[in-house]
C-alpha angles and dihedrals in degrees: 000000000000083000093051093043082046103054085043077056098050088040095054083056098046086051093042087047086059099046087051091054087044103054097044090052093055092041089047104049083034086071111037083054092051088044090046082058110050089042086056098051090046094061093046091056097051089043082050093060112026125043121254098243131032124195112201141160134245084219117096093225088059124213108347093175098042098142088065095047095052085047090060088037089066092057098076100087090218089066113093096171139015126193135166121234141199122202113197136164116208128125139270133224142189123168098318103344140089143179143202109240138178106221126206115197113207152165115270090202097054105027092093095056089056103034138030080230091133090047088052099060120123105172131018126346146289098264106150105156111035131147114285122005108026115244129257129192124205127201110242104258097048087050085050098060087038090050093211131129143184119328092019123125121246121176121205121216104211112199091204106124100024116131114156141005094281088058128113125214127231108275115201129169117212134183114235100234093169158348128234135194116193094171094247110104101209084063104046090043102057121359120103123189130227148183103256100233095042081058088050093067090034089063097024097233091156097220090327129132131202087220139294129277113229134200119203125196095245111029090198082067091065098121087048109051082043098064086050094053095044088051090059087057137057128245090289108069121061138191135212134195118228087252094062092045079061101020087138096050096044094039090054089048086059094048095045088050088063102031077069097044087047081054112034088051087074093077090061098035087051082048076054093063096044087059096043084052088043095055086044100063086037091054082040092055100032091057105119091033086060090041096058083049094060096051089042090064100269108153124233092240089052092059098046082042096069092040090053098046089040077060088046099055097053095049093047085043094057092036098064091034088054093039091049088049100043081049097053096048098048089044091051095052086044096061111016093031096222087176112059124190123201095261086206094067096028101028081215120101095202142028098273114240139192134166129206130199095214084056094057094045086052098047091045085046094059097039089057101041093048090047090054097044089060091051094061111080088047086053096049094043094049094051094048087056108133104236097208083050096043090053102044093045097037 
């Protein structure tokens, strides 16, 4: 009877050490694909909004020439659009209220072939040079706390040429011709878009430019295409890859992706234990019949043998049922979207998902290796069981 309520014992672990297998596979691979997503969407957004590649000076007048460096810029066959930018800080008003604003002064021609900028318009259009007073568009957020819309009159406050207390900043009306959202809220908070040479005279950078914004046909060829481009120029120009423009966030994205799988992996390494607790009490009940193994001729290496593949099959058993689940549920938000999202904070309708294949290999990897791993010290203490001892004592 104590036999019978101790093998139900043992059997209640064996099954608890699969479902703990099982439950950190499909967590695990649950949340690398989440993260996949929103790593992926966020990149889409900044590319969305910035360009994959940036060509500056070290010099603080920026690029003065800046017409014959975009025509040798378009020379490199992996470049699809160039466009010069300004970035500029000064401060918006409207009645009473003012705002503090990043401004980006660009080319209405080419801004198109660098930024999704006219597919990310919510109100209004793109409408940068126009008879009379010259456009302006806002980013949603900072129109918001302006409370102004389309048609209506801002006037921008440039400190450029400011040098003491007596002097006076750089005053300049606009006409809001839009509004954009390009789901990144540092975007939509703060940044302003003008026409490049209406910046020019705002911030009074005489035909100067700070660099040129550069598209390549394949943005994952970025360090490439920079060290060509840098080659074309002298020490004084740089470039920088639309990794580097971000390198904190992206680098904290990758952190944080393995900070979950670090921790996520517990749940399998404590599913470890319970194995290596399971094979012990086998190896504690199944003494004598161990032992009559052994002076029939059994090996040592047979007997660690079945403790270690009883180990692997729990390990390979938890491993698919976690995978096929962790598969199902990210396939079912892919493509029935179970967890919405307010698409008016997030700009996103639905938890973003993607899976990798790489991801799962790695998750079942680990399932299986850590199984087996606990399955290792029962195994060698079984087979260095003494047969004359097992007997006598089972």
């Amino acid at each position: 009877m104590r036999a019978r309520s101790h093998g139900g014992f043992i059997s209640l672990i064996t099954y608890l050490s699969v479902g703990g297998v099982t439950i950190g596979t499909a967590a695990l691979i649950i949340v690398l694909s989440v993260m996949n997503g929103f790593e992926t969407e966020v990149r889409a957004r900044i590319l969305g909004a910035d360009a994959h590649l940036r060509l500056e000076s070290f010099k603080p007048d920026g690029l003065p020439a800046w017409q014959e460096a975009r025509d040798i810029v378009k020379t490199v066959p992996e470049v699809v659009g160039v466009s010069p930018f300004i970035f500029e800080k000064g401060m918006v008003r409207v009645g009473k209220r003012s705002e503090a604003a990043a401004f980006r002064g660009m080319d209405e021609a080419t801004i198109g072939q660098v930024s999704d900028l006219p597919q990310h318009m919510r109100l209004g259009e793109l409408e940068l040079t126009r008879d009379g007073l010259p456009g302006i568009v806002l980013g949603r957020f900072l129109a918001e706390r302006l409370d102004v819309v389309p048609g209506d009159t801002v006037v921008v406050f440039s400190p450029a040429g400011v040098t003491g207390p007596l002097s006076t900043p750089q005053v300049k009306q606009f006409v809001l011709t839009g509004t954009f959202q390009t789901g990144l809220f540092e975007f939509d908070d703060v940044l302003a878009y003008m026409d490049i040479g209406t910046a020019q005279k705002v911030f009074l950078r005489k035909d100067n430019v700070d660099g040129l914004e550069i598209k390549i046909a394949d943005m994952f060829k970025a360090d490439q295409v920079r060290d060509e481009i840098e080659a074309k120029f002298g020490p004084d120009l740089y470039v920088r890859t639309w990794y580097e423009l971000r390198s904190t966030l992206f680098s904290w994205m990758k952190i944080e992706k393995w900070m979950w799988t670090t921790v996520l992996s517990i749940i399998i390494i404590v599913a470890a234990f319970n194995i290596l607790s399971t094979l012990i009490m086998v190896s504690m009940e199944k003494r004598r019949d161990i032992g009559i193994l052994k002076a029939m001729g059994a090996r040592d290496k047979d007997i660690a043998a079945v403790f270690s593949l009883q180990g692997l099959i729990v390990g390979v058993s938890g491993a698919i049922l976690g995978t096929l689940i962790g598969f199902a549920v990210c396939f079912g938000q892919q493509h029935y979207k179970w967890i919405a999202l307010p698409s008016d904070i997030y700009f996103l309708d639905a938890l973003p998902v993607k899976m990798m294949p790489f991801d799962f290999l790695i998750v079942i990897v680990i399932a299986i290796a850590l199984a087996y791993l606990g399955s290792l010290y029962p195994a060698r203490k079984a087979s260095q069981l003494s047969p004359v001892e097992a007997i006598r004592e089972g």
